[in-house]
VEXDREN-2710 file (C-alpha; in Angstrom, 1 decimal):
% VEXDREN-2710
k/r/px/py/pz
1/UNK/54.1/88.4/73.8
2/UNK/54.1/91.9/75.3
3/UNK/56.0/94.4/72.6
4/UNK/57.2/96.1/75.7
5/UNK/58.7/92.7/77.3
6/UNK/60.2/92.1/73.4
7/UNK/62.2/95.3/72.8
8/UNK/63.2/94.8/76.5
9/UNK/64.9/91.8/76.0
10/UNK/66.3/92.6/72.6
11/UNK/68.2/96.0/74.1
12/UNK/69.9/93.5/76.6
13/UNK/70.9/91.1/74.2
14/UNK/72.3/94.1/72.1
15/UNK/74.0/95.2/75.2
16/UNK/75.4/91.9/76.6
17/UNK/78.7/91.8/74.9
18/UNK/79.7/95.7/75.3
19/UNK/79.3/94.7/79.3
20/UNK/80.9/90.9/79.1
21/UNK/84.4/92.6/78.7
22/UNK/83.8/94.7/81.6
23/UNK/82.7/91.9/84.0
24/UNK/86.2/90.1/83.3
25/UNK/87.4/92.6/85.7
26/UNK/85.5/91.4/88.5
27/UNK/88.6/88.8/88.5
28/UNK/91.4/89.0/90.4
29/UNK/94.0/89.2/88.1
30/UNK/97.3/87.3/88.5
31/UNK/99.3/89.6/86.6
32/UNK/98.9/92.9/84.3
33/UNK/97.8/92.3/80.6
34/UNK/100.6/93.6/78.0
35/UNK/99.5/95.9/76.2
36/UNK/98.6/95.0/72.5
37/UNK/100.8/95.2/69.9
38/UNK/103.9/95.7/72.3
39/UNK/106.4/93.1/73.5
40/UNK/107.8/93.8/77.0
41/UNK/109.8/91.5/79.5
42/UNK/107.6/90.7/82.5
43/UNK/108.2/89.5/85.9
44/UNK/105.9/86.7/86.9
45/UNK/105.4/85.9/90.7
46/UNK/105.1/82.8/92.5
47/UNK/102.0/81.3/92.6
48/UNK/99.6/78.1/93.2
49/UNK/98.3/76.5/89.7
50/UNK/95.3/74.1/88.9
51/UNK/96.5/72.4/85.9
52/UNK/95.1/69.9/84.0
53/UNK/96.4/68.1/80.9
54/UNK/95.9/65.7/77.9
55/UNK/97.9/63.6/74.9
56/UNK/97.0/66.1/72.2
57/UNK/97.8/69.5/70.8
58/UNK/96.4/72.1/72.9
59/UNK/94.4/73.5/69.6
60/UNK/93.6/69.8/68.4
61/UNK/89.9/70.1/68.9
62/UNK/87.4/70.2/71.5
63/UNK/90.1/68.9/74.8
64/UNK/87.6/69.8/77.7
65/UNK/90.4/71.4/79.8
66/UNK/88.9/74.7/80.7
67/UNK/85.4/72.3/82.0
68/UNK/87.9/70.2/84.0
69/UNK/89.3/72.8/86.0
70/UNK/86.0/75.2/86.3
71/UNK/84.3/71.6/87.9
72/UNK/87.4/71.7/90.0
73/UNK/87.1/75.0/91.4
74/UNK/83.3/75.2/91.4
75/UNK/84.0/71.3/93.6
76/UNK/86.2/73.2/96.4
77/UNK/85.2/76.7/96.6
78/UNK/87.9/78.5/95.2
79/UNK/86.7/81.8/92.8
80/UNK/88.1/81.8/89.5
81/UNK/91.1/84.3/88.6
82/UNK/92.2/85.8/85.0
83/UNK/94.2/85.1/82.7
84/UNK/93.8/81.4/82.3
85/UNK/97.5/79.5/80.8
86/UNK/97.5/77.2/78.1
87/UNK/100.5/75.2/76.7
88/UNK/100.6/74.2/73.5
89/UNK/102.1/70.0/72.8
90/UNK/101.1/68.3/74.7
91/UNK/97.6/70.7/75.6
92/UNK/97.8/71.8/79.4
93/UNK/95.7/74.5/80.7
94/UNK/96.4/76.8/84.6
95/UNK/93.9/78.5/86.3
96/UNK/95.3/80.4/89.1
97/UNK/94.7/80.1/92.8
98/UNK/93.9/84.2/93.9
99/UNK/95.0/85.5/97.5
100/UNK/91.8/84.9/99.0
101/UNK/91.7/81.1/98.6
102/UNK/95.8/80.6/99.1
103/UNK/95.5/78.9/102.5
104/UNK/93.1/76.6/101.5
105/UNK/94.2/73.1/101.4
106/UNK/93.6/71.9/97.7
107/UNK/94.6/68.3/96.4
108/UNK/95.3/66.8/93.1
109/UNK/92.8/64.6/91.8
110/UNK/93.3/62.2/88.6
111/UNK/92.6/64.8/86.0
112/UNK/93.8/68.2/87.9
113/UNK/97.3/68.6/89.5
114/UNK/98.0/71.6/92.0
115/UNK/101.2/72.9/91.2
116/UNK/103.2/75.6/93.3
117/UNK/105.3/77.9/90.7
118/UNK/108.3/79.7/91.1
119/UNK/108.7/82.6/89.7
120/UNK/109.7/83.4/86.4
121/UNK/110.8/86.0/83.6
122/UNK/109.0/86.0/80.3
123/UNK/109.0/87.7/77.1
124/UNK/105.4/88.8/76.4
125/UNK/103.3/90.5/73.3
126/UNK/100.1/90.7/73.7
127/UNK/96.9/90.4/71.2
128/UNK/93.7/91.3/70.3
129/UNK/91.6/88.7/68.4
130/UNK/89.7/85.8/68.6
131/UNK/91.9/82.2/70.4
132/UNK/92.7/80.5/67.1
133/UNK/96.6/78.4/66.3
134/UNK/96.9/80.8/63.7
135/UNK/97.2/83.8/65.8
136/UNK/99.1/82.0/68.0
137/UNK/101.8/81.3/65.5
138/UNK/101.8/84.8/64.2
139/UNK/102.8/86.7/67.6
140/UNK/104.8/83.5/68.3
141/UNK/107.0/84.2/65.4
142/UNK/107.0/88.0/66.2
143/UNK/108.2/87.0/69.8
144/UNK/110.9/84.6/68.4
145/UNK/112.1/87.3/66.2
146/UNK/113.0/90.3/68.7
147/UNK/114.3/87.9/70.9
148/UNK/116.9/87.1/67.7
149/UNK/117.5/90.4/67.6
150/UNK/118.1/91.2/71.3
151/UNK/120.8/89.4/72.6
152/UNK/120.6/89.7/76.4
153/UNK/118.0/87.2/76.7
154/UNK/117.7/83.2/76.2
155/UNK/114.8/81.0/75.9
156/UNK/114.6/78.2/78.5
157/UNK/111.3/76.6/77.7
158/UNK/108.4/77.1/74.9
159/UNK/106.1/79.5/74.2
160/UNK/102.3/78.9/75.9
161/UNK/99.3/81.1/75.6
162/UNK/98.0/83.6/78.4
163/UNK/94.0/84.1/77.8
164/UNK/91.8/86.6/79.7
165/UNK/88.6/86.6/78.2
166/UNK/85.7/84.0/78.6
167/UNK/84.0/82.0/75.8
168/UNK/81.2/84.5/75.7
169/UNK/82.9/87.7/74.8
170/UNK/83.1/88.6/70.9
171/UNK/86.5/87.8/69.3
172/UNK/87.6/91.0/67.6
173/UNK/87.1/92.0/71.9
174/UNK/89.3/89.0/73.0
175/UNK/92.7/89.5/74.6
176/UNK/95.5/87.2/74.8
177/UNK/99.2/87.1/75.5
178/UNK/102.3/84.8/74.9
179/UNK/105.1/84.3/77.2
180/UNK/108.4/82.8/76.4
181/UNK/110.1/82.3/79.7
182/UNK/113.9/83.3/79.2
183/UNK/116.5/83.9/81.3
184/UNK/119.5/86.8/81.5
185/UNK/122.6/85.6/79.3
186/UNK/125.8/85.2/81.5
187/UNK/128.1/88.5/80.4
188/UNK/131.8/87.5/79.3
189/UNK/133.8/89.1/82.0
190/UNK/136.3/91.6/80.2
191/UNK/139.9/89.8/80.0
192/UNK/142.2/90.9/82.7
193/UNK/144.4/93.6/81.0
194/UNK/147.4/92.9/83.1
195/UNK/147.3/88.6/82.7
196/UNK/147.2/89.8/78.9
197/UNK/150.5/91.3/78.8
198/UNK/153.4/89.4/78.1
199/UNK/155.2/87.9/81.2
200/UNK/158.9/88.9/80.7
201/UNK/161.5/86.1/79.6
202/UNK/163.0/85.0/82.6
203/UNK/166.5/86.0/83.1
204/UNK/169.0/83.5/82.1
205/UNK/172.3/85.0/83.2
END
């Protein structure tokens, strides 16, 4: 083997992961990434899903979700997007149709649905960290917590998992996100001062 050839080949390998981070940004992303470490409320737009499902707990094992939908969009065309969605019981995973393929006319099939979202409001924190339950349940709990303490917000559905990195890069480079979609609390409207004041007894003369 030529030594030159070798050391070539070892430099890139040394050098693929610093770029694989990089190279998610050839994505169009769906949304901004929240910043790690900090929980902020985030308007989500409208927008077209590929989702695809199964019986199990999203982290139960080895559930082929993210193969199903990259055949699916590799099948009709359509470029893949960041972050990918993931819900937890039962396991569903959402890749995201990007503005360039919107018009296109996709179809389900028997394992992918296409789903047109409305928009939403979510609490978010995001990570750093390799995609394991354990992490998930950590921020989780953080996320239920300042919603506890901040009463203008209620949930309306669970918690699910917002990833943005590929298989390839390095964990301790991963980024992630939950979102717990809420919604604004109705305010109490003050009590009307002047109904509260006692009605004068009739005259009985």
């Amino acid at each position: 083997m030529n030594h030159d050839n070798g050391n070539m080949k070892i430099l890139f390998l040394a050098l693929v992961p610093s770029f694989l981070p990089l190279a998610m940004h050839a994505y169009e992303a769906m949304y901004d990434k929240t910043p790690v470490g900090k929980i902020e409320i985030k308007e989500i737009a409208p927008r077209i899903a590929l989702e695809a499902s199964v019986q199990s707990p999203y982290f139960g094992g080895n559930n082929n979700l993210f193969r199903t939908l990259f055949r699916y969009i590799s099948n009709n065309g359509v470029a893949m997007t960041v972050p990918v969605e993931a819900e937890m019981q039962p396991g569903k995973m959402r890749f995201f149709v990007g503005a360039k393929d919107a018009n296109k006319k996709l179809l389900s099939i028997d394992d992918v649905e296409v789903r047109n979202l409305e928009p939403i409001t979510v609490i978010s924190i995001g990570i750093r960290g390799s995609y394991s339950e354990k992490r998930f349940k950590k921020n989780e709990k953080a996320l239920l917590e300042w919603l506890a303490e901040n009463g203008q917000y209620e949930a309306v559905s669970n918690p699910y998992g917002v990833y943005w990195n590929s298989p390839f890069v390095p964990g301790f480079l991963k980024r992630s996100e939950i979102h717990l979609p809420v919604k604004e609390k109705p305010v109490d409207p003050e009590p009307d001062k002047a109904s509260s004041k006692e009605s004068p007894n009739p005259d009985k003369s």
